[in-house]
N, C-alpha and C positions, 0 to 999 in steps of 0.2 A: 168138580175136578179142577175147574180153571181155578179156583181161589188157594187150594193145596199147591197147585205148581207157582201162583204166585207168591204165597208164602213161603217154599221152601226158595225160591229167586233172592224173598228177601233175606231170607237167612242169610243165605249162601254170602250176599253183600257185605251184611254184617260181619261174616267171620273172615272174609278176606280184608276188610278193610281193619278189623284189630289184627291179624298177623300183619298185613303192612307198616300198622304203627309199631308195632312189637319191633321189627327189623331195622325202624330209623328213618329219617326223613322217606317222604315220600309223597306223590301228588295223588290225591283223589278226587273222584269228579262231582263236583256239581249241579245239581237240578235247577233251571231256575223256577223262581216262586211259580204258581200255579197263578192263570189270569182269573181275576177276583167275578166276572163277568160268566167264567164256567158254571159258578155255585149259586146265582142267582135263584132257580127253578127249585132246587131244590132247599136252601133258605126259605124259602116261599112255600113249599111245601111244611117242612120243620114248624115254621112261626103258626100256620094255618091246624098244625095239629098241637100247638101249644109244647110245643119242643123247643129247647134252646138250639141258635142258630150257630151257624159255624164262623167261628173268627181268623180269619185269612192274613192277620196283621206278620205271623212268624210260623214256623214251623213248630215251635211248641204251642202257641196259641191254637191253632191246628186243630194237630194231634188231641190236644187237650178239652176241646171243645165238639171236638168225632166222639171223645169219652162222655163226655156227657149227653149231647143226644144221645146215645144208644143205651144208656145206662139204665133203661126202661126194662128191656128184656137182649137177649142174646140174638133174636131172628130178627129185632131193629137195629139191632146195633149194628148185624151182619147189612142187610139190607141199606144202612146208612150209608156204611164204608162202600160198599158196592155204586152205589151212585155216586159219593165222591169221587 
């Protein structure tokens, strides 16, 4: 239940923040980076089961490397994102 209400949060983000741009200048917030020291434990984990680890350099570097750890099956990948 908790990952449906955080998925649809994120939508919701999403689609206000393209009507914001749709409407013209406007300020949107953001996040800063995640401390690279949170993901340690869980790198550690990844690398020990022979998983590629996560790269923290940008938020598409991220993202992109959340995709590939998980890319194994669907309940690692869920289980990944959950721990990050």
């Amino acid at each position: 239940a908790n990952s449906t209400v955080e998925e649809f949060m994120l939508l919701a983000n999403v689609l206000v923040a393209k009507r914001c741009l749709e409407r013209g200048p406007t300020v949107l917030r953001r996040h800063p980076p995640p401390a690279p020291e949170n993901f340690d434990a869980l790198n550690h984990k990844l690398a020990y089961l022979g998983k590629p680890t996560l790269d923290l350099d940008t938020s598409k570097t991220l993202a992109d490397s959340l995709d590939a750890a998980g890319a194994s099956s669907p309940e690692f990948d869920h289980l990944v994102r959950v721990c990050a």
